[in-house]
C-alpha positions as CSV (number, residue, x, y, z in Angstrom):
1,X,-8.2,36.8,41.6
2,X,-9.9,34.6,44.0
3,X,-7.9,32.0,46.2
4,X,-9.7,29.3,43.9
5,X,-8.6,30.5,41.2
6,X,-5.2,30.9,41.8
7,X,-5.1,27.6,43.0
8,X,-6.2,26.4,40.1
9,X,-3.4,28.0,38.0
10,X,-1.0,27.0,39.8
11,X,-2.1,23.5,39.7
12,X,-2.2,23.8,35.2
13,X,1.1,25.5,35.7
14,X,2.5,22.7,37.2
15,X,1.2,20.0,35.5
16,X,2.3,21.7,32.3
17,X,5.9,21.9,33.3
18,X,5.6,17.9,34.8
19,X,4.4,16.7,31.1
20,X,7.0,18.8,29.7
21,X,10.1,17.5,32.2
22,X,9.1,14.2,31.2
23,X,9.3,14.5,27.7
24,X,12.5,16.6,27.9
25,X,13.8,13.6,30.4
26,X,13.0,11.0,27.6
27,X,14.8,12.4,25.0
28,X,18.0,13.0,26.2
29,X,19.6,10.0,25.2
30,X,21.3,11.0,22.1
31,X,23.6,8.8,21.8
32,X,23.5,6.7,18.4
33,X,22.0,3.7,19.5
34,X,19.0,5.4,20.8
35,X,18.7,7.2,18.1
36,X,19.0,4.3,16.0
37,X,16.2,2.5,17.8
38,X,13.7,5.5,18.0
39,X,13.7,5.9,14.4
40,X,14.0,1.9,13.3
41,X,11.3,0.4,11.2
42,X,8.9,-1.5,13.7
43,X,7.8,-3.8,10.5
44,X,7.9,-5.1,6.6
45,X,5.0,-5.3,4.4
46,X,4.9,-8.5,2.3
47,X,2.3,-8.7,-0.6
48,X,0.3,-12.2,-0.4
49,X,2.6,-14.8,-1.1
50,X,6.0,-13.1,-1.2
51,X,8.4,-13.5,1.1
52,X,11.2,-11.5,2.2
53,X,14.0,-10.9,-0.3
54,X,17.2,-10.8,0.9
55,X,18.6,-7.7,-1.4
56,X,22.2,-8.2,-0.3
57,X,22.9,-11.0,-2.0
58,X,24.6,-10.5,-5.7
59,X,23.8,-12.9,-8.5
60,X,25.4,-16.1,-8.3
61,X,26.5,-16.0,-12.3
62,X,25.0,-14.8,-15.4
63,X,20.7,-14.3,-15.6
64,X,18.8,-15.9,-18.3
65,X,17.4,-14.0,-20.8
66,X,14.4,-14.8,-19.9
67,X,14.9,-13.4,-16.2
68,X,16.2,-10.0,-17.7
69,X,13.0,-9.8,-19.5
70,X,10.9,-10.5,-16.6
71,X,12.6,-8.1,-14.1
72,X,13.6,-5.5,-16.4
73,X,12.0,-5.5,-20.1
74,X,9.0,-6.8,-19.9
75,X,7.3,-3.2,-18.6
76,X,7.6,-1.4,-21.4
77,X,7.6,-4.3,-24.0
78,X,4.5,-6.3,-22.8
79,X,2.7,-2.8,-23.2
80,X,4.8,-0.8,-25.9
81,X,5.2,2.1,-23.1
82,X,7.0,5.1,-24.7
83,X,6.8,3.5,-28.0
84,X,8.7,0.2,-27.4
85,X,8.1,-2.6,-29.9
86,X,6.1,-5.2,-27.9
87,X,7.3,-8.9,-27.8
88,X,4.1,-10.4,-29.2
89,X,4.2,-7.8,-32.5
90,X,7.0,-9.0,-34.9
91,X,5.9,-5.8,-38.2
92,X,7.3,-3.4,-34.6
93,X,10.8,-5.8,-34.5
94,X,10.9,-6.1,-38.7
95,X,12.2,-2.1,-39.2
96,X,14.7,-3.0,-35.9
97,X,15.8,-5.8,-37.3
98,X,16.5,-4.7,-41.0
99,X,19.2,-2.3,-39.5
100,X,21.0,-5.6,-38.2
101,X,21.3,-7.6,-35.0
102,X,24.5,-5.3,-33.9
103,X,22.8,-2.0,-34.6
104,X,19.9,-3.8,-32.2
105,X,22.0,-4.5,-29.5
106,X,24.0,-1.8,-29.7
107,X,20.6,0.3,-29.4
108,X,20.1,-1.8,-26.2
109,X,23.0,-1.7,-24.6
110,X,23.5,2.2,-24.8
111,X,20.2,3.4,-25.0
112,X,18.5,4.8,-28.5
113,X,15.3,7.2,-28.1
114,X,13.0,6.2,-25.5
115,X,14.6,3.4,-24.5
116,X,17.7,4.0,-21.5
117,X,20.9,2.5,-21.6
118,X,20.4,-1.3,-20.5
119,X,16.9,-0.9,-20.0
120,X,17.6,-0.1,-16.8
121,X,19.3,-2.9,-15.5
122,X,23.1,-1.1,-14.9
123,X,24.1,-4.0,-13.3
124,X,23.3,-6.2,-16.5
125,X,26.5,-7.1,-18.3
126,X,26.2,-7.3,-22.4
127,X,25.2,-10.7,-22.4
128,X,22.5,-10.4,-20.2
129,X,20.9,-7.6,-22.6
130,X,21.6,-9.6,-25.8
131,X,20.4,-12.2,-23.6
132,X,17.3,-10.7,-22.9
133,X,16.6,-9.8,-26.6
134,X,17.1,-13.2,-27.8
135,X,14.2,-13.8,-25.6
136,X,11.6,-11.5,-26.4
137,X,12.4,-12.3,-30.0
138,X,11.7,-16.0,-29.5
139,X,8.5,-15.2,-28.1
């Protein structure tokens, strides 16, 4: 091999093993906080108009039926997803209904064919769901 050309291996050589010291020399710090600040989020994504929601903070006392609805109900009975009798369709609530406001809520509250316990909201207390019915059947 030519005196070029052993030069110039030497010279990859060594810059190969300078990117790769630096690299190793940057992530030694593995402490927690450094961890914790190479891996934290660098931002949020807000749709137009939102802000950010502080998700710490618990409800301040019961939630409206109407809020219930709107956070938790309304996806499956604005659209009558997995068979769900939608709000503006009374024949769908007649059959429900004719079984008796308990057996409704009841249904509700612990779940009855497609629909899941609480319609999701496990956080929602009794009154909330009965709540929440009350309101789509006033609609």
């Amino acid at each position: 091999m030519s005196a070029k050309g052993i030069f110039l291996r030497r010279l990859a050589v060594s810059a190969v093993t300078a990117l790769f010291l630096m690299g190793t020399a940057h992530a030694v710090d593995m402490s927690e906080e450094a961890i914790a600040e190479r891996i934290a989020p660098v931002g949020s994504v807000y749709l137009d108009g939102e802000a950010p929601v502080d998700t710490a903070a618990a409800p301040s006392g019961p939630r409206t039926g109407d809020s219930v609805y709107n956070t938790y109900c309304m996806a499956c009975h604005a659209t009558g997803a997995a068979g769900a009798p939608k709000v503006s369709d009374p024949a769908a609530w007649e059959p429900r209904l004719a079984q008796g406001r308990d057996t409704l809520n009841k249904h509700a509250i612990e779940g009855f064919n497609g629909m899941p316990a609480r319609g999701t909201c496990m956080d929602c207390s009794d009154d909330e769901i009965v709540a929440a019915i009350d309101h789509m059947l006033s609609l």
